[in-house]
C-alpha positions in Angstrom: 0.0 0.0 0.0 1.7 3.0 -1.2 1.7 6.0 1.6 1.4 9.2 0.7 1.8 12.7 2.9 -1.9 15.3 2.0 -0.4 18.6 3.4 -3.5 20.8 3.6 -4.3 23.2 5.7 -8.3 23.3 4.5 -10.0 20.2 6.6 -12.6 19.7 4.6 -10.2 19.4 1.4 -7.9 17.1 3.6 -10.5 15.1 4.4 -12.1 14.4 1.0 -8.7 13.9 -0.6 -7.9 11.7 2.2 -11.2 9.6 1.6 -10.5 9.5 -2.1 -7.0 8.3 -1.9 -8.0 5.8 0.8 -10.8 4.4 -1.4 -8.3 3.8 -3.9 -5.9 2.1 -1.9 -3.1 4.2 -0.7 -2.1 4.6 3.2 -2.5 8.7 4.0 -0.7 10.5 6.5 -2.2 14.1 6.7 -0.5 17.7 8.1 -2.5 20.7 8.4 0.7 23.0 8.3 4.3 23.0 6.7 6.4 22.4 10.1 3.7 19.5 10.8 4.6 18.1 7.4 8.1 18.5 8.1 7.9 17.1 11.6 6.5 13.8 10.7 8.9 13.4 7.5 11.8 13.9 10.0 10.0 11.2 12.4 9.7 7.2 12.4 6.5 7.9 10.4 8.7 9.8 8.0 10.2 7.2 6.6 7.2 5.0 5.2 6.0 7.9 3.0 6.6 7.5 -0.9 5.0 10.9 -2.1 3.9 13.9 -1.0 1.0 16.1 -2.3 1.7 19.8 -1.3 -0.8 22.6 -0.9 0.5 26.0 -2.2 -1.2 27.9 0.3 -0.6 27.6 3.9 -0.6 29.4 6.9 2.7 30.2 8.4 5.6 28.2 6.5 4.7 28.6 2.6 4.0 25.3 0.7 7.5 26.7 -1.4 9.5 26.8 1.4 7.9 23.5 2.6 8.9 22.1 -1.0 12.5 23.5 -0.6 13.1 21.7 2.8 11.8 18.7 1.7 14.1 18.6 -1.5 17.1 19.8 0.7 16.5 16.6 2.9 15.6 14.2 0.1 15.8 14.2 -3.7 13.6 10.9 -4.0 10.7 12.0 -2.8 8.1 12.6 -5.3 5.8 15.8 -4.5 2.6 17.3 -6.7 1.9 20.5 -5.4 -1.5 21.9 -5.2 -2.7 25.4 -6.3 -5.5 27.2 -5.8 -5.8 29.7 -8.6 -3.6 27.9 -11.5 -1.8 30.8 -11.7 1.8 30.8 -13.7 3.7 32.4 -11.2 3.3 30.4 -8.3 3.5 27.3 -10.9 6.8 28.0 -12.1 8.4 29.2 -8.7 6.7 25.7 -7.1 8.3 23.6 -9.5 11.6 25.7 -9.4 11.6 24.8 -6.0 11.4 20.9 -6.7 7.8 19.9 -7.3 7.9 17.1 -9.6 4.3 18.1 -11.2 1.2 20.1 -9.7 -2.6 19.7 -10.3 -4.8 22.9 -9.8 -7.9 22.9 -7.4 -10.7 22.0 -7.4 -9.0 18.5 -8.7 -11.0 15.5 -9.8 -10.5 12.3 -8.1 -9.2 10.6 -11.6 -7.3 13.2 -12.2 -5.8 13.3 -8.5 -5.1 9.7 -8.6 -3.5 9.2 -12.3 -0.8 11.8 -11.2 0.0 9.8 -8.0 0.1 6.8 -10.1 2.4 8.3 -12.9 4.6 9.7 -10.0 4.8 6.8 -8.2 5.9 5.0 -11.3 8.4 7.7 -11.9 10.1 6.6 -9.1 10.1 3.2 -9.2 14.4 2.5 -9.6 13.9 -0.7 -11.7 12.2 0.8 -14.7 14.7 3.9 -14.6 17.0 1.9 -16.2 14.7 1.2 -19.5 14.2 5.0 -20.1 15.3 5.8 -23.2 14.8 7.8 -26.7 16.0 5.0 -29.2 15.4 2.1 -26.8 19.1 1.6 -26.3 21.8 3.5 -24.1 24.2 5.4 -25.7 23.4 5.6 -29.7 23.8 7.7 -31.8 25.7 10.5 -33.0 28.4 11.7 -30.4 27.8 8.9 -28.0 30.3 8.6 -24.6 32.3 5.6 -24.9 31.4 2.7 -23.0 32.4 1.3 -19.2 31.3 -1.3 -18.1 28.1 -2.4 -20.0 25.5 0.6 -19.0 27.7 2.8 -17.6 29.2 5.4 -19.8 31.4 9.0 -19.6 30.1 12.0 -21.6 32.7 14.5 -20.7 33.2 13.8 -16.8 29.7 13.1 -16.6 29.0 9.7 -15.6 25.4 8.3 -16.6 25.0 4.1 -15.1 22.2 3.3 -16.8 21.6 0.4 -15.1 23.2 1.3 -11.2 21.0 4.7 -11.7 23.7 6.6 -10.8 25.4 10.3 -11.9 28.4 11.3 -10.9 30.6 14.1 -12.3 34.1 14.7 -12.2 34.0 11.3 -9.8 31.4 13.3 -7.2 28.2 11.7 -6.8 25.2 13.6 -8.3 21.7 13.2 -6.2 18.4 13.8 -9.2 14.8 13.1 -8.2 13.8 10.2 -9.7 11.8 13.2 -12.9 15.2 15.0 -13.7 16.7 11.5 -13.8 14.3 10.3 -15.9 15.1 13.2 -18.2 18.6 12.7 -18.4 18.3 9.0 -19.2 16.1 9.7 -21.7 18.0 12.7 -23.3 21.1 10.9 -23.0 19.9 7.5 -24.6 20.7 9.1 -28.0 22.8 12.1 -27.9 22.5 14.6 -30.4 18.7 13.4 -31.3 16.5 16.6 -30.3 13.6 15.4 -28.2 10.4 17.6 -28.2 9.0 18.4 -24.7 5.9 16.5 -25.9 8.0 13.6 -26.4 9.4 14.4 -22.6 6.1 14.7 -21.1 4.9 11.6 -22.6 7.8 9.2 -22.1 9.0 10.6 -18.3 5.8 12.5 -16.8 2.9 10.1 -19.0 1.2 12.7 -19.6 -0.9 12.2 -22.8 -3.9 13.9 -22.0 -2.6 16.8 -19.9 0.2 18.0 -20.8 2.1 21.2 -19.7 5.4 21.9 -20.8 6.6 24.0 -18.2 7.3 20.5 -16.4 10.0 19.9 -18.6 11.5 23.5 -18.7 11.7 23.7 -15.0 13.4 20.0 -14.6 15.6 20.7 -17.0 16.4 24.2 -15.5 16.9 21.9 -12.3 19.1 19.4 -13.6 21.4 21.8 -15.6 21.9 23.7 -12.2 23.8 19.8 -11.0 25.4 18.9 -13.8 26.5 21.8 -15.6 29.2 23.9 -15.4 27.6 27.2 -15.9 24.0 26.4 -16.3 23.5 29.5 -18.6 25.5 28.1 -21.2 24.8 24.4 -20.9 27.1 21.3 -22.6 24.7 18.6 -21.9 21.5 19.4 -22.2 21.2 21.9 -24.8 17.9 23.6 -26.1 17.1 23.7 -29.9 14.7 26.7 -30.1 11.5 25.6 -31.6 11.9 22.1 -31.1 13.0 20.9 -27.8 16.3 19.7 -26.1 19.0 17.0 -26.7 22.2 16.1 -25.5 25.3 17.2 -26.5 27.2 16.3 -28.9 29.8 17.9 -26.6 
């Protein structure tokens, strides 16, 4: 039974999310406030949760700065935010701060519950390792030259496909389980240019509800860890009009 964290200050929201997510088999653990939240993540409790769904909006500590605490302690744990008003602002500085995806209230249980599902999947380490463009690691034009099976070097970065694992320059590199995703599937074929549709499908599935500032903001997160000087990326490079790729470096 997967458990998830409902951070929501609004107990009659709490309480009908909670009953949804209950109905369809998940364990719930519920905080009315950000330093609740916090408090039980940091506690025995802490450590059974798998995701966390984050409302924008609460009293005292900010559902941001809740999101930034969380990703400073962790950089597994999946969290959807929740906002009130869908508007772009607090939607890009929520997933700047390390949301993985966010729904917009009032949600729909289906709707609720495929992004759980999707994000749960996300971070699931055994099908990390299949992620990829071409359906191979490494083809392609420019491709790093291979170590040991899965693992291969792309200039000091270190992708292991199948360990999961970045490192660069020999230091370890910690990515939630999306900008991960993202890399393996960016550097499955480098110098291919991937559309953010194609992204959103193949590492968020979303088919049906799509927003592509997902991708923006996780790349704009993994290019702060794995790039020199982010502004002027060597890995993941944008093609205007089209998407992103990888290299050729």
């Amino acid at each position: 039974m997967p458990q998830v964290l409902l951070i929501e200050d609004d107990t009659s929201v709490r309480d009908g999310m909670e009953l949804v997510l209950r109905r369809h088999g998940y364990g719930v653990e519920t905080a009315a406030t950000g330093e609740e939240a916090l408090a039980l993540l940091a506690g025995e409790r802490g450590a059974a949760v798998e995701l966390a769904v984050l409302d924008l909006m609460l009293p005292g500590m900010d559902g941001f700065e809740v999101c930034r605490r969380i990703r400073a302690r962790t950089a597994t744990l999946p969290i959807i935010m929740l906002t009130a008003r869908g508007d772009d602002e607090d939607i890009v500085t929520g997933l700047e701060a390390g949301a993985d995806d966010y729904v917009v209230k009032p949600v729909t249980a289906p709707v609720l519950e495929a992004r759980i599902r999707a994000a749960l999947r996300r971070a699931e380490p055994a099908a990390g390792a299949g992620v990829g463009a071409s359906g191979s690691a490494g083809t392609g034009a420019g491709a790093g030259r291979p170590h040991h099976g899965d693992r291969r070097e792309h200039g000091g970065l270190v992708i292991d496909r199948a360990g999961l694992t970045v490192t660069k320059h020999g230091t370890p590199v910690a990515l939630p389980p999306t900008e991960l995703r993202v890399l393996l599937e960016l550097s499955a074929a480098p110098g291919r240019v991937l559309t953010r549709e194609h992204l959103l499908a193949s590492v968020w599935d979303h088919t049906f509800l799509g927003d592509s500032r997902l991708v923006d903001a996780a790349v704009g997160r993994l290019r702060a860890k794995i790039e020199d000087v982010p502004a002027r990326p060597r890995y993941v490079q944008t093609v205007r009009g089209f998407g992103y790729r990888f290299g050729p470096l």
